[in-house]
PyMOL Python script that loads the backbone (N, CA, C, O; Angstrom):
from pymol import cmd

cmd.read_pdbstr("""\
ATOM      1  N   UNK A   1       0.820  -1.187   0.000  1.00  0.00           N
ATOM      2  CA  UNK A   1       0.000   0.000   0.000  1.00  0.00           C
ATOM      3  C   UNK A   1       0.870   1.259   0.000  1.00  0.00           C
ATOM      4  O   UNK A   1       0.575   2.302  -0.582  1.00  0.00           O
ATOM      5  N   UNK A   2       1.900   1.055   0.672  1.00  0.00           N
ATOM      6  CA  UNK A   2       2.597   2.058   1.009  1.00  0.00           C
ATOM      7  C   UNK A   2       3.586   2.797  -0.590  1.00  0.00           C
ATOM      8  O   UNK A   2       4.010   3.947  -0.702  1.00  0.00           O
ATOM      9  N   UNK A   3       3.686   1.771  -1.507  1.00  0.00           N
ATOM     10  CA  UNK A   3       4.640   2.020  -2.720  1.00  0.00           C
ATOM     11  C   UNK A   3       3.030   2.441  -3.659  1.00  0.00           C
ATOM     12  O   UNK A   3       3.106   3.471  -4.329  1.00  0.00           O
ATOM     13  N   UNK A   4       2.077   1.909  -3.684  1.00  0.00           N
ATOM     14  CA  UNK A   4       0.718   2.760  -4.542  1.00  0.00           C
ATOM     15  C   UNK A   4       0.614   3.759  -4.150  1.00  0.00           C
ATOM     16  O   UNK A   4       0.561   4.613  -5.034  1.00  0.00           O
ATOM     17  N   UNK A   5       0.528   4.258  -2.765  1.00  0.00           N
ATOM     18  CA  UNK A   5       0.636   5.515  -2.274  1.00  0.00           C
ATOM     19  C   UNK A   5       1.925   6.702  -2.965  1.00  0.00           C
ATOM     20  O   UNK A   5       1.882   7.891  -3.280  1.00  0.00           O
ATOM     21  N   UNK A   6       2.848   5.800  -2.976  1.00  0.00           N
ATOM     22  CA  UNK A   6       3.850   6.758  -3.443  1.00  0.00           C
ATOM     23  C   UNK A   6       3.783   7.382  -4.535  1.00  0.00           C
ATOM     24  O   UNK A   6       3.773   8.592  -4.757  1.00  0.00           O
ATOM     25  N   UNK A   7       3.715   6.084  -5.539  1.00  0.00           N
ATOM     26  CA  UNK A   7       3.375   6.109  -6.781  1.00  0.00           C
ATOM     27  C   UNK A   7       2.082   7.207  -7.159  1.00  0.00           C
ATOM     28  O   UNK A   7       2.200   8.220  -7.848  1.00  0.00           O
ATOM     29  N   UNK A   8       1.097   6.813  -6.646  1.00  0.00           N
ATOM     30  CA  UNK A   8       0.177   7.907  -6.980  1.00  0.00           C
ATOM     31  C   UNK A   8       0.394   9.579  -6.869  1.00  0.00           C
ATOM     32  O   UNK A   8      -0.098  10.493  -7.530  1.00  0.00           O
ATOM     33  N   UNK A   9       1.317   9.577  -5.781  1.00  0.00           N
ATOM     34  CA  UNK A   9       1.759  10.714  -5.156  1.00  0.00           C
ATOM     35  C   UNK A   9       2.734  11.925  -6.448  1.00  0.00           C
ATOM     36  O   UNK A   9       2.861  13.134  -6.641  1.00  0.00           O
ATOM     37  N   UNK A  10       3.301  10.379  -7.148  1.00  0.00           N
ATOM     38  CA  UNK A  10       4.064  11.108  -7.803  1.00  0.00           C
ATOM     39  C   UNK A  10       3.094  11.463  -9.478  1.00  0.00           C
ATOM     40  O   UNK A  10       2.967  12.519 -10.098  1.00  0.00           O
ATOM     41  N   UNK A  11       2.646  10.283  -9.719  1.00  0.00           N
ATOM     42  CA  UNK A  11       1.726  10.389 -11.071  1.00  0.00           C
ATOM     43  C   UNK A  11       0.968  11.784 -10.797  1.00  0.00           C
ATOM     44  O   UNK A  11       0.712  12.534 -11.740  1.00  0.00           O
ATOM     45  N   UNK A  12       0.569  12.151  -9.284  1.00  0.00           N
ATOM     46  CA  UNK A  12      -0.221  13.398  -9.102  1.00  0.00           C
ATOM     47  C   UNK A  12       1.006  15.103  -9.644  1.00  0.00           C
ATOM     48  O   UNK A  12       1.000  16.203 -10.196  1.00  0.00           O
ATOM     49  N   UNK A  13       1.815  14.123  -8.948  1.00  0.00           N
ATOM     50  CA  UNK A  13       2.548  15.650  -9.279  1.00  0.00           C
ATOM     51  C   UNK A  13       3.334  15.734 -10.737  1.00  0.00           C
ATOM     52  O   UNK A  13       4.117  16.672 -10.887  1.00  0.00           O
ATOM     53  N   UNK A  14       3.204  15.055 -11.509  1.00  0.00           N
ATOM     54  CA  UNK A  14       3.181  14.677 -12.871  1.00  0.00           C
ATOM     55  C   UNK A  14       2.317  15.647 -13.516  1.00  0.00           C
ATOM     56  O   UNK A  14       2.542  16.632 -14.219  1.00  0.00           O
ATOM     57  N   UNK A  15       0.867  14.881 -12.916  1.00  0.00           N
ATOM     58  CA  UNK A  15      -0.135  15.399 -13.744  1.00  0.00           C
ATOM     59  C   UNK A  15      -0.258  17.250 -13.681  1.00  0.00           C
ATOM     60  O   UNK A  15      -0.641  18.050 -14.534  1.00  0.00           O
ATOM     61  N   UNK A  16       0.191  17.421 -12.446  1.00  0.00           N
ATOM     62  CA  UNK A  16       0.149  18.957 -11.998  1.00  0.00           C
ATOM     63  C   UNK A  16       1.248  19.661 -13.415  1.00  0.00           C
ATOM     64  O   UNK A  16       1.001  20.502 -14.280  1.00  0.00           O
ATOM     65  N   UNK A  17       2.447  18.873 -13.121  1.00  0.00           N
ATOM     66  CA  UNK A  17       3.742  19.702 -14.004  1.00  0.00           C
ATOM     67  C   UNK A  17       2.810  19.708 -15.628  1.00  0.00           C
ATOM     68  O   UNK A  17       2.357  20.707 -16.188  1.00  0.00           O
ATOM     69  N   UNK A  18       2.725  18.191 -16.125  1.00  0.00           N
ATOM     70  CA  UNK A  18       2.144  18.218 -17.328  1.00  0.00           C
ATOM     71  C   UNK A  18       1.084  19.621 -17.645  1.00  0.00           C
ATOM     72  O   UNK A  18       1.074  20.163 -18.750  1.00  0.00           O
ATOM     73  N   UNK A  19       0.277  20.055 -16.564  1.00  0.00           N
ATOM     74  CA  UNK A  19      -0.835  20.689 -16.701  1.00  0.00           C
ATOM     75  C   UNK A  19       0.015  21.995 -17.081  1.00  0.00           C
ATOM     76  O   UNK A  19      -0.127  22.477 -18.204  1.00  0.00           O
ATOM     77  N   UNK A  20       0.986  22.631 -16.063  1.00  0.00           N
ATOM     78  CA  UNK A  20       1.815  23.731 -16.078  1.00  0.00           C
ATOM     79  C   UNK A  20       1.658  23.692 -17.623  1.00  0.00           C
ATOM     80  O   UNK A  20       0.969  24.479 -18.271  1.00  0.00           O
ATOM     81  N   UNK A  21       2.472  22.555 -18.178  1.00  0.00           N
ATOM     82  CA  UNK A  21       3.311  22.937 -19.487  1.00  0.00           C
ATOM     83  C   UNK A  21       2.237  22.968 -20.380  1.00  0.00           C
ATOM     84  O   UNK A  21       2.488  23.894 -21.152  1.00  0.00           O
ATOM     85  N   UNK A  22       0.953  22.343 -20.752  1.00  0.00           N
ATOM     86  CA  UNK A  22      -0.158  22.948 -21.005  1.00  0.00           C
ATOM     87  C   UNK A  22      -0.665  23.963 -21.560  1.00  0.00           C
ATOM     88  O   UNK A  22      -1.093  24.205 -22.688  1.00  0.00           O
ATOM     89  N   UNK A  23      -0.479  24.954 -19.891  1.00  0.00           N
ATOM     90  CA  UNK A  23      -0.518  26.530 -20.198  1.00  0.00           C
ATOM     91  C   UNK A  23       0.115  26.706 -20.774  1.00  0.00           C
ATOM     92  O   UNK A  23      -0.220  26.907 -21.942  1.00  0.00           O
ATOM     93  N   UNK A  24       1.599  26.769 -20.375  1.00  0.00           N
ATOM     94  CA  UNK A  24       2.496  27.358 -21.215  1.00  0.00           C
ATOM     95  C   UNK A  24       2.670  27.226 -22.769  1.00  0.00           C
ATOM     96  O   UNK A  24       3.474  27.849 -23.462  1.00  0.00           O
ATOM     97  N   UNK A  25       2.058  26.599 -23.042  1.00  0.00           N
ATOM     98  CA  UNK A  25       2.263  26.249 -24.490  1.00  0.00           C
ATOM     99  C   UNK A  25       0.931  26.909 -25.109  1.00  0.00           C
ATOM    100  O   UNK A  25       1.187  27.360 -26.226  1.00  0.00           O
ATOM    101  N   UNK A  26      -0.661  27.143 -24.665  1.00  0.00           N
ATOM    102  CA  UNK A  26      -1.330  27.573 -24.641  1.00  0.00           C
ATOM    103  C   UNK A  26      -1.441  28.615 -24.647  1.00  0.00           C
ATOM    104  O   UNK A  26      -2.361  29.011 -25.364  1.00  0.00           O
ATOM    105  N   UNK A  27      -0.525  29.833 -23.804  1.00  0.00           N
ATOM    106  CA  UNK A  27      -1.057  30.876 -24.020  1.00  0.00           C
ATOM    107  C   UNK A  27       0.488  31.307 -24.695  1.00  0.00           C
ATOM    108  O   UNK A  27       1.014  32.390 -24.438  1.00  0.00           O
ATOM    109  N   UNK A  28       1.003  30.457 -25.438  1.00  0.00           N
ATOM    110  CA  UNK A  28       2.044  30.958 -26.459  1.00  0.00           C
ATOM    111  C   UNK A  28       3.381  31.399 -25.692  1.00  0.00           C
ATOM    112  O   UNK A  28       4.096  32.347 -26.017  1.00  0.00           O
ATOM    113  N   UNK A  29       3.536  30.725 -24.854  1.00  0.00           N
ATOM    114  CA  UNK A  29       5.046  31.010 -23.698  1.00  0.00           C
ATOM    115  C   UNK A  29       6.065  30.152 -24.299  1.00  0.00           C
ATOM    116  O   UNK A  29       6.608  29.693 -23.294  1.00  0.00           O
ATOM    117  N   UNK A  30       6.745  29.580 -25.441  1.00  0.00           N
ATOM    118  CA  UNK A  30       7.364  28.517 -25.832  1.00  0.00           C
ATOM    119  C   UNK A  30       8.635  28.218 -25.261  1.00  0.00           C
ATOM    120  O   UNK A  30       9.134  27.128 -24.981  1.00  0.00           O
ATOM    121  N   UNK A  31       9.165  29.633 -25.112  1.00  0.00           N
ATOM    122  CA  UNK A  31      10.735  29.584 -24.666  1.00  0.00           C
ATOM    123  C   UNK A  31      10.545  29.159 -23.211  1.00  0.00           C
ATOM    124  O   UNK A  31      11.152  28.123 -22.938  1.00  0.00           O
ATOM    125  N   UNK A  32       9.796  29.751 -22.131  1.00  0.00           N
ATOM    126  CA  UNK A  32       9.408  29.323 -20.948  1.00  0.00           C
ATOM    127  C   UNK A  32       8.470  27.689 -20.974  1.00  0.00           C
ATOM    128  O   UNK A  32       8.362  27.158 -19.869  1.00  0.00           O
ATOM    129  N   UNK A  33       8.035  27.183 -21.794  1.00  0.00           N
ATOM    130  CA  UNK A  33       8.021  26.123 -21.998  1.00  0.00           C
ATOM    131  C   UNK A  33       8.709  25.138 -21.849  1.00  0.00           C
ATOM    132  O   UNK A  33       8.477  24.144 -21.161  1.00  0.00           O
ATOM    133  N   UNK A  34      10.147  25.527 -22.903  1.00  0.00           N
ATOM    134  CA  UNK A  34      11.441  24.634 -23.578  1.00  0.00           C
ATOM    135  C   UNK A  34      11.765  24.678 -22.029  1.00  0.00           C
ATOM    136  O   UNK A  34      11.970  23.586 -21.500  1.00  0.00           O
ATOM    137  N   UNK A  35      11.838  25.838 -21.223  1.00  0.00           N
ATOM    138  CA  UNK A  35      12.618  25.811 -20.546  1.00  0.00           C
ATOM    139  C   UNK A  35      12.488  24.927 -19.216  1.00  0.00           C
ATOM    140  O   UNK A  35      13.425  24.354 -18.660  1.00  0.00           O
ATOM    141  N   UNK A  36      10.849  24.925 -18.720  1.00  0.00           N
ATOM    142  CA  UNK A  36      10.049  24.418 -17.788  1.00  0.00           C
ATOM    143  C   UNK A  36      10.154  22.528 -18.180  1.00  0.00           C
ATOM    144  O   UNK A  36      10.113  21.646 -17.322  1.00  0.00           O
ATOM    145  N   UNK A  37      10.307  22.284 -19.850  1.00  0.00           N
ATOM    146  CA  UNK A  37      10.232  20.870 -19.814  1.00  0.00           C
ATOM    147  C   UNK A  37      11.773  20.609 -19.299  1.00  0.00           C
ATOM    148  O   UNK A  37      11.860  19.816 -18.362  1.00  0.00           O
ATOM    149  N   UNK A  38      12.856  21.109 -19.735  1.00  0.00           N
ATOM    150  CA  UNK A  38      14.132  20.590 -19.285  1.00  0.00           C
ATOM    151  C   UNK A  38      14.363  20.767 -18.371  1.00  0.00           C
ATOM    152  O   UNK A  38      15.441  20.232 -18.113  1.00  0.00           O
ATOM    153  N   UNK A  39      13.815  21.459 -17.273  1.00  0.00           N
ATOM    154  CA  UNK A  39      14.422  21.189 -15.840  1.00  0.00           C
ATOM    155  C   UNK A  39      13.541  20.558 -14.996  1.00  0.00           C
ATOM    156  O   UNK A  39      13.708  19.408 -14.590  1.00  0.00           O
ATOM    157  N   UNK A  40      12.332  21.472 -14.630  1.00  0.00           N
ATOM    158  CA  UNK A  40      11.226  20.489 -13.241  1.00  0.00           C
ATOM    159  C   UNK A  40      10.828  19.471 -14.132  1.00  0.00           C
ATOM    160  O   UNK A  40      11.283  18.334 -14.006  1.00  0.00           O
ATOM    161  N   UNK A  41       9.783  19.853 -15.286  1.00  0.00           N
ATOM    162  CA  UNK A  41       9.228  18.466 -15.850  1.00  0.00           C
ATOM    163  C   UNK A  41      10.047  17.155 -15.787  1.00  0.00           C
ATOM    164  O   UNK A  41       9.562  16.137 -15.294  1.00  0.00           O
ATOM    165  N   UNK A  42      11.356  17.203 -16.321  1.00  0.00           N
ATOM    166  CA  UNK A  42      12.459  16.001 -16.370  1.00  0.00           C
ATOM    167  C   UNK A  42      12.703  15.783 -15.222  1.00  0.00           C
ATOM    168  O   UNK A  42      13.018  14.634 -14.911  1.00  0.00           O
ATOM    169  N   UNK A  43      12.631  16.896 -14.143  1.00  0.00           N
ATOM    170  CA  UNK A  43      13.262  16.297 -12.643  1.00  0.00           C
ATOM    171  C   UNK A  43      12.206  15.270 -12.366  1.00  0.00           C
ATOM    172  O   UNK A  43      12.466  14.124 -11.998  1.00  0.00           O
ATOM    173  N   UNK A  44      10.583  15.906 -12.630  1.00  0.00           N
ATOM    174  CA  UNK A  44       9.653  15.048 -12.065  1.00  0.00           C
ATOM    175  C   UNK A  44       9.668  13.063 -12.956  1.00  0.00           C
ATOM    176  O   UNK A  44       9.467  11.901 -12.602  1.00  0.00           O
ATOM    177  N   UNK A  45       9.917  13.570 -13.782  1.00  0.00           N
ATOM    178  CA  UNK A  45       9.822  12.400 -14.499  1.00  0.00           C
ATOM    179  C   UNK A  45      11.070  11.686 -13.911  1.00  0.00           C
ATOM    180  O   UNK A  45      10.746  10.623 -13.382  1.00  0.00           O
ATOM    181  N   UNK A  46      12.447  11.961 -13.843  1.00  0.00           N
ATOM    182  CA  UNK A  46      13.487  11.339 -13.607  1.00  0.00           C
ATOM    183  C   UNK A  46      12.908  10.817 -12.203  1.00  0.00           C
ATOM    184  O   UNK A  46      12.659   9.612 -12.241  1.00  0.00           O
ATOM    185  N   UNK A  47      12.673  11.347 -11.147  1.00  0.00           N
ATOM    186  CA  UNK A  47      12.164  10.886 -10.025  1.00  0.00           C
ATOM    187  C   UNK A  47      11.386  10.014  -9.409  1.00  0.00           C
ATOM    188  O   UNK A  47      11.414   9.510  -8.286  1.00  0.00           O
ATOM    189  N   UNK A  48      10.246   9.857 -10.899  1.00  0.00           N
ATOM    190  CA  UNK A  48       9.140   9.199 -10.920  1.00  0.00           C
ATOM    191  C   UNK A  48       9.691   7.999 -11.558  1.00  0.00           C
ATOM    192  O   UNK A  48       9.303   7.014 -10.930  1.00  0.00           O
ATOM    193  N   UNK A  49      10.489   7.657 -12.616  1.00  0.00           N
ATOM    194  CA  UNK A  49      11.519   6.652 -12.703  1.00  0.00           C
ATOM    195  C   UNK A  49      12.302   6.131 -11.837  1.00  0.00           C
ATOM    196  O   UNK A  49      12.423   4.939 -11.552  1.00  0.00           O
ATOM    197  N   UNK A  50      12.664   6.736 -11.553  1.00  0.00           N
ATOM    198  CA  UNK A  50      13.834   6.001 -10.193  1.00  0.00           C
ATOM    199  C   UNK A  50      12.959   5.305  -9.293  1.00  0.00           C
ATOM    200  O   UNK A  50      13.368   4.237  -8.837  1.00  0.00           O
ATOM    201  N   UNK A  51      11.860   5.712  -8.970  1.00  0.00           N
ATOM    202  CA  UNK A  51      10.742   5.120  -7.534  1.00  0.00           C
ATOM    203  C   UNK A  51      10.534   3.889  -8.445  1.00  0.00           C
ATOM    204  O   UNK A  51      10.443   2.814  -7.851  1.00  0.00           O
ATOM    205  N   UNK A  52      10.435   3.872  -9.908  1.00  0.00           N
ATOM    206  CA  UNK A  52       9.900   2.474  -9.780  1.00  0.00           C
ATOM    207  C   UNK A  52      11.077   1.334 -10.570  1.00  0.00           C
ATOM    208  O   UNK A  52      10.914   0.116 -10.496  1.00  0.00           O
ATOM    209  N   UNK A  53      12.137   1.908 -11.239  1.00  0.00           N
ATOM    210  CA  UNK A  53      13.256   1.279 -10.977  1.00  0.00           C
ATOM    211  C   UNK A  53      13.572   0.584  -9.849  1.00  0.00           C
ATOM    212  O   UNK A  53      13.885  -0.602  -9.952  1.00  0.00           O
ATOM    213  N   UNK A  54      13.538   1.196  -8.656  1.00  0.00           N
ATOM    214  CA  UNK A  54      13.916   0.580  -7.010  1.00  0.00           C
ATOM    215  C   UNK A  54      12.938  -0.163  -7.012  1.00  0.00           C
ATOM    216  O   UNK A  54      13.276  -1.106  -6.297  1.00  0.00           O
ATOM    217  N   UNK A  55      11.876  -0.343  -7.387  1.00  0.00           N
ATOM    218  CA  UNK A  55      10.930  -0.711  -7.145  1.00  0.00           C
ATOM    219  C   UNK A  55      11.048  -2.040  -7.280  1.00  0.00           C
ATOM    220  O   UNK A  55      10.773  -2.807  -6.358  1.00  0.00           O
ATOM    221  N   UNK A  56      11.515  -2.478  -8.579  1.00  0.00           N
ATOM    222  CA  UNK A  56      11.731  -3.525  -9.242  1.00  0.00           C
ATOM    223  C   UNK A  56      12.801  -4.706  -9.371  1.00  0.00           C
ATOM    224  O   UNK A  56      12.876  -5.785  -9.958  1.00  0.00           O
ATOM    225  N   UNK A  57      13.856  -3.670  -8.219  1.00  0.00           N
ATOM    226  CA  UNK A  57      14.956  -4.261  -8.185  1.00  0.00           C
ATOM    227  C   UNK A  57      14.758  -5.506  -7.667  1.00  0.00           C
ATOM    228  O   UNK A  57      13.810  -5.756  -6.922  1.00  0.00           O
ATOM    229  N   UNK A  58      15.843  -6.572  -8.110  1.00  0.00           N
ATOM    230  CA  UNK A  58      15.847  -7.813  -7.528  1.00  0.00           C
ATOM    231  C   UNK A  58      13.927  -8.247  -7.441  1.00  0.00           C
ATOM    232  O   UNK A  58      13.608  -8.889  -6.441  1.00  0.00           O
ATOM    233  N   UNK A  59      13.262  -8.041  -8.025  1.00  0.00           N
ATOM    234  CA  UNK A  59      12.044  -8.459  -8.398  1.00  0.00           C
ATOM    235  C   UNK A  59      11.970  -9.218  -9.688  1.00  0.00           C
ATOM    236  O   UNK A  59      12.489  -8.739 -10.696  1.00  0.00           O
ATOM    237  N   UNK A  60      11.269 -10.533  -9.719  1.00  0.00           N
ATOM    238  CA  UNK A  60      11.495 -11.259 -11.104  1.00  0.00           C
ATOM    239  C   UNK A  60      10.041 -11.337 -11.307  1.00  0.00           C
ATOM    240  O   UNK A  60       9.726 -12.086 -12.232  1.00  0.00           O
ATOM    241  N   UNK A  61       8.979 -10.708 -10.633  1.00  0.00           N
ATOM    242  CA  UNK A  61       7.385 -10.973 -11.004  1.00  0.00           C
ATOM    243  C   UNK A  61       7.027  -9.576 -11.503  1.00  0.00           C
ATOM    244  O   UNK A  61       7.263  -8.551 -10.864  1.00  0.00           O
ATOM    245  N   UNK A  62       6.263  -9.634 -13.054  1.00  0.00           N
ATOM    246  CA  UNK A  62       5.454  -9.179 -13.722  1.00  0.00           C
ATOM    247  C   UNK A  62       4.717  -8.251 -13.434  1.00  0.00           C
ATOM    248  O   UNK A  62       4.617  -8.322 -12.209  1.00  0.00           O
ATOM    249  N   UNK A  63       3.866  -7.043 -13.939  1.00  0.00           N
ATOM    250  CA  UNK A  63       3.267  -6.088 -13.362  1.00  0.00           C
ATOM    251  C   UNK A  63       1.869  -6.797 -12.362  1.00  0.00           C
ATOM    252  O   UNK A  63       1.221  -6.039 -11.641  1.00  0.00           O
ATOM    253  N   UNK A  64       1.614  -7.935 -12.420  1.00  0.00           N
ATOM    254  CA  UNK A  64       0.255  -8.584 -12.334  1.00  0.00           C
ATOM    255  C   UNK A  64       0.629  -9.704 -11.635  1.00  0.00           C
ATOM    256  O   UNK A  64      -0.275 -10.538 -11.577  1.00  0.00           O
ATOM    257  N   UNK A  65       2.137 -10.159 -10.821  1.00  0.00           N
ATOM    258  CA  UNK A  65       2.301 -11.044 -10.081  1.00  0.00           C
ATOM    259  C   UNK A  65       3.093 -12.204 -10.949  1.00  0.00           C
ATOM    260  O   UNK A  65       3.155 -13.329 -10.454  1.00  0.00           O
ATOM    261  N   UNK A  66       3.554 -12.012 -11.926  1.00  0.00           N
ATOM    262  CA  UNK A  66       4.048 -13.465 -12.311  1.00  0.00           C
ATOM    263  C   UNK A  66       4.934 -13.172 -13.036  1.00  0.00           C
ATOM    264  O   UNK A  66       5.240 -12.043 -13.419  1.00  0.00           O
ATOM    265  N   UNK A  67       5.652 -14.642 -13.401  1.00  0.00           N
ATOM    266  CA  UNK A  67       6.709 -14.554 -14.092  1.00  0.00           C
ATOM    267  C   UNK A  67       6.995 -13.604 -15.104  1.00  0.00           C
ATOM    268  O   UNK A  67       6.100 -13.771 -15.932  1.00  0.00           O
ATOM    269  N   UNK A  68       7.615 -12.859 -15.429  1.00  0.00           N
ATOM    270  CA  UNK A  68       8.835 -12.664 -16.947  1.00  0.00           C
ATOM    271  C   UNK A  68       8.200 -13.696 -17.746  1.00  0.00           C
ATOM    272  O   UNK A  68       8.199 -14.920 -17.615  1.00  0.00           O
ATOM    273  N   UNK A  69       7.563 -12.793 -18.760  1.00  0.00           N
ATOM    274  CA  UNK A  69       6.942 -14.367 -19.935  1.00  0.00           C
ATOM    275  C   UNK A  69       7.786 -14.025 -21.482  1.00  0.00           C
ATOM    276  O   UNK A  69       7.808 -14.926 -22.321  1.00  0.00           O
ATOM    277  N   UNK A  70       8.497 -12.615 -21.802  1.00  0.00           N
ATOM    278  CA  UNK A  70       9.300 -12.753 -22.824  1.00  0.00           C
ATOM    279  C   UNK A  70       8.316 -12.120 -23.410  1.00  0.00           C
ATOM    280  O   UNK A  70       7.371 -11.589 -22.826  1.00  0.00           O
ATOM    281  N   UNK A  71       8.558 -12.168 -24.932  1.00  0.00           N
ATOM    282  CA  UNK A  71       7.741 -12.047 -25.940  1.00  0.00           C
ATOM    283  C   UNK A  71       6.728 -13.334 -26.326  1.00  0.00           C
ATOM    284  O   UNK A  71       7.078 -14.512 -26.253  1.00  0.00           O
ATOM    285  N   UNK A  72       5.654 -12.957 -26.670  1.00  0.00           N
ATOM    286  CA  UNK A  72       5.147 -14.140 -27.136  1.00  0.00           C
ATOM    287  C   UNK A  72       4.964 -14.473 -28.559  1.00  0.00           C
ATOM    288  O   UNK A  72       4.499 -15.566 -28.883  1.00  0.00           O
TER     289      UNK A  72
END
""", "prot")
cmd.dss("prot")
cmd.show_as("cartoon", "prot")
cmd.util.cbc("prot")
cmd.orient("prot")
């Protein structure tokens, strides 16, 4: 419960940044855009990667509990 919690925590503040850049692109801000995706947006995303990288470590079960099935 405690890693859905996180997770959500972060997809929330995702959804917040995504929204930012939104505006910005909306009311024609592009350079403050460019600029807003390469630093917070990527921080949030890099961050939001890493939580579920760790996540996974030394884990060999599937998003749904099971094995690694490959390609089929």
């Amino acid at each position: 419960m405690k890693y859905y919690n996180q997770v959500m925590g972060s997809l929330e503040r995702m959804d917040v940044g995504l929204n930012k850049l939104y505006q910005l692109v909306k009311n024609n801000k592009q350079t403050e855009a460019l600029h807003y995706m390469n630093n917070d947006l990527k921080e949030l995303y890099e961050d939001h990667q890493s939580m579920i990288k760790v996540a996974n470590t030394g884990n060999s079960l599937g998003a749904r509990g099971t094995s690694q099935t490959g390609t089929f």
